[in-house]
N, C-alpha and C positions, 0 to 999 in steps of 0.2 A: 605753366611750368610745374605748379602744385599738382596737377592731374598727372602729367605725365609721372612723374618722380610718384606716386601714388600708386600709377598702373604697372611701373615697373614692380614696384616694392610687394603689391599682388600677383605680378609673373614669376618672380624670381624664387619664391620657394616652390610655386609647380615644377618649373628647372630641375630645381633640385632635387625633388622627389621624383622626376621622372628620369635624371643622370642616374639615382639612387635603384631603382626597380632596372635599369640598365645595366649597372652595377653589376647586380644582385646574379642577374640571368646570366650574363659571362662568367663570372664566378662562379656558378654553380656546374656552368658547361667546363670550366676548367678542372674543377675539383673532380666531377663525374672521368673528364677525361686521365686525368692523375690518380685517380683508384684503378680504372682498368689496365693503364700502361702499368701501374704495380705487378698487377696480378698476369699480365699477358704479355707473352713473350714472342711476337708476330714473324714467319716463317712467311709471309707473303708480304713482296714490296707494293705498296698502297702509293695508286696515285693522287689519294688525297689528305691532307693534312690530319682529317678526323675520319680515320675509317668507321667511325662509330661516334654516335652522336644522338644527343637528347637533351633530357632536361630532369630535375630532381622534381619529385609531385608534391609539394608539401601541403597538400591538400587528402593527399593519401596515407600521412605519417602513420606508424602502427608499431606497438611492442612486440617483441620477439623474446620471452625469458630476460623480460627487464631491460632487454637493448632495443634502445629506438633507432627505427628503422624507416626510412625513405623510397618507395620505390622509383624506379626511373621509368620513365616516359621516350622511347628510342620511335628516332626519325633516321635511323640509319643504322645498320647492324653489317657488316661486312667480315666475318668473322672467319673467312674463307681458310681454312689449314693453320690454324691460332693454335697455339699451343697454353692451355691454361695451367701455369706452375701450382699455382695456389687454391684451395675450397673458393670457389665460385659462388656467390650469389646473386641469382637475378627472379629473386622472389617479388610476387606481385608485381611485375614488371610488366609495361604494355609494349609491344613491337607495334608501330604502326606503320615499319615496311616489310618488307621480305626479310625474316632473319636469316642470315646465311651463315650456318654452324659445319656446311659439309668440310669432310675430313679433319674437321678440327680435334684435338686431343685434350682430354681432360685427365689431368692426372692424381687431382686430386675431385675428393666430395662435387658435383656438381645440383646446384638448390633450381628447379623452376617450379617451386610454389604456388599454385595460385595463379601461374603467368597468363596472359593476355597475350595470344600469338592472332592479330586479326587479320595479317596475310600471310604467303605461304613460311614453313618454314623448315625448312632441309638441314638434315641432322644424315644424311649420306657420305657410307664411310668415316665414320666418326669414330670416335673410341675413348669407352671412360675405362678408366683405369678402377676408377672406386666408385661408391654408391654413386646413381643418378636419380633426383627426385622429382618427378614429373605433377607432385600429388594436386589435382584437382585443378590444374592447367586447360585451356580450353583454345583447343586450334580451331579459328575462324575460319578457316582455309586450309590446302593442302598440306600435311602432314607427312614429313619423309624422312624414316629412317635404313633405308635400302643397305644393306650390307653393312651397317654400324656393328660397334664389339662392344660388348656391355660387362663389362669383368667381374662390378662389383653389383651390390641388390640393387635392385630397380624395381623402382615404382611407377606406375600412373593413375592410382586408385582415384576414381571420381572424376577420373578426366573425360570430355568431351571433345567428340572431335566431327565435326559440321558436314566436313567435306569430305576427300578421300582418305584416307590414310592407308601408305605404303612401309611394311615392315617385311620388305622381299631381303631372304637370306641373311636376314638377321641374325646375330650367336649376342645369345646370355648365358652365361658362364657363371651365373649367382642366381639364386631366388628373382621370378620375375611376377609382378604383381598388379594384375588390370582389373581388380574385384571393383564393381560397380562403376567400370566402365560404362561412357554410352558412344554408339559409331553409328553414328547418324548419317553415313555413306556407306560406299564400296570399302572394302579394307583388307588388304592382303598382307596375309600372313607364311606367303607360300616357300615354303625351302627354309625358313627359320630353323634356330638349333638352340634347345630350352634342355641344357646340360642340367639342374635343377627345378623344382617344379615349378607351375605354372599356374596360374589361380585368376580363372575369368569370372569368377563365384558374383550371381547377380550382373553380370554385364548386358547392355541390350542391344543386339545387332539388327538395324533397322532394313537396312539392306544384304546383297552379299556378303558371305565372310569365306576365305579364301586362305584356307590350311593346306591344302595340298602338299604334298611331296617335304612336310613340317617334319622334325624331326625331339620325340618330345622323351629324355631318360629318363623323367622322374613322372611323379604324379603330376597329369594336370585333372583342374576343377571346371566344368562348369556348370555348377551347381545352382538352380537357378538360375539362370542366363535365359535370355528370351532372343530367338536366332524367327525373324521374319522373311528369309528371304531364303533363298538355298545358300546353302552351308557345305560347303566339299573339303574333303580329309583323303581323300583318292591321294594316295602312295606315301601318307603319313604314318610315320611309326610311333607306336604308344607303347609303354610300359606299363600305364597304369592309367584311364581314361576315370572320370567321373561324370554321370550326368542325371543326378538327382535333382528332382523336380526338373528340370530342365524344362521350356518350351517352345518346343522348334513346330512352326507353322507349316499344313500341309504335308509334314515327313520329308522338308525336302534335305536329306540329310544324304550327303555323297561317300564312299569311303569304309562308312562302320555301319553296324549291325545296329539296329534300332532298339536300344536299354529300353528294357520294362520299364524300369522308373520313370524315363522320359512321360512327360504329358504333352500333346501334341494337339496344335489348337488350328 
């Protein structure tokens, strides 16, 4: 009877610390879920409880100007025609399914810092109202912003993107900014509208890049850029082109007259 009353009295705080890490993990999927239903005001009826769903990384904690910050770990992103009321953040964030942002509306600030997109993630028809910040985010997979509205500055500086990425008929309506970009695929930029300048400065296009029929009023850059594959600008309007140092491979340049400065490898 001593043994037993012994082995219990040794199970009984495993219990407890493993009700406790149970605990822990539903409370955190609650709270993660009670921040976003703050901030999102859902225009599509979801047939499931948690149209969105994860876990907080507190393995990845990190300061932000003195605010500590947690990123999320998303096992489900359903975000289909979302209306976000409020500055959005989903900095350092990892999607490890398909994020689905198509037609959704940002109306205010929208943050993907640093984000971890390892499957696809469609951003089609979407529309930010204010800044959107892409800065140093990296799409593991396909990349879609087809006919998005982009109002306020946009960034994607340092971002990577593995796979394809589609930016067909895209409108930036503010400063849009892909200096040291890398597109490590196919990437189309065709029928875009870059009401203000455009700065690919240092970007590196591994395969096709796919400007055509682009429509650009301001200055764009690409200045230092390295374009390996054919590059076509065929029915693209420029105001003001730059392509200092530039290194486009073979001249396979479609659309424009080949700039002296270009270096061509």
């Amino acid at each position: 009877m001593k043994n037993k009353c012994n082995g219990f009295l040794f199970i009984f705080p495993l219990l407890l610390l493993l009700a406790g890490v149970v605990f822990a993990q539903e409370r955190n999927r609650f709270l993660l879920y009670m921040k976003l239903r703050k901030e999102i005001d859902s225009t599509q009826v979801m047939s499931s409880t948690f149209p969105y769903d994860g876990k907080l990384d507190s393995n990845r904690i990190y300061t932000d100007n003195g605010v500590t910050k947690v990123p999320i770990n998303f096992t489900k992103a359903y975000f289909l025609k979302t209306t976000f009321k409020d500055l959005i953040d989903f900095d350092k964030a990892y999607f490890n399914t398909i994020a689905n942002f198509e037609d959704a509306h940002f109306s205010k600030k929208a943050s993907f810092i640093q984000t971890q997109f390892f499957n696809t993630a469609t951003f089609r028809y979407s529309k930010f109202d204010s800044a959107s910040i892409f800065f140093g985010s990296y799409f593991h997979d396909i990349a879609n912003f087809d006919i998005a509205k982009l109002d306020g500055f946009t960034t994607f500086q340092s971002a990577t993107f593995d796979s394809f990425s589609y930016f067909y008929g895209i409108t930036f309506n503010e400063r849009a900014n892909f200096t040291t970009c890398r597109f490590n695929n196919l990437t189309n930029f065709s029928g875009a509208y870059f009401k203000q300048s455009a700065d690919f400065n240092y970007s590196k296009f591994a395969c096709k890049a796919d400007f055509s029929d682009s429509d650009f009023n301001s200055n764009v850059y690409f200045n230092g850029s390295e374009f390996n594959e054919l590059v076509d600008f065929r029915g693209a309007y420029f105001k003001n082109i730059s392509f200092f140092k530039t290194k486009i491979k073979n001249k396979l340049l479609l659309g424009v007259k080949f700039p002296i400065v270009c270096k061509f490898i």
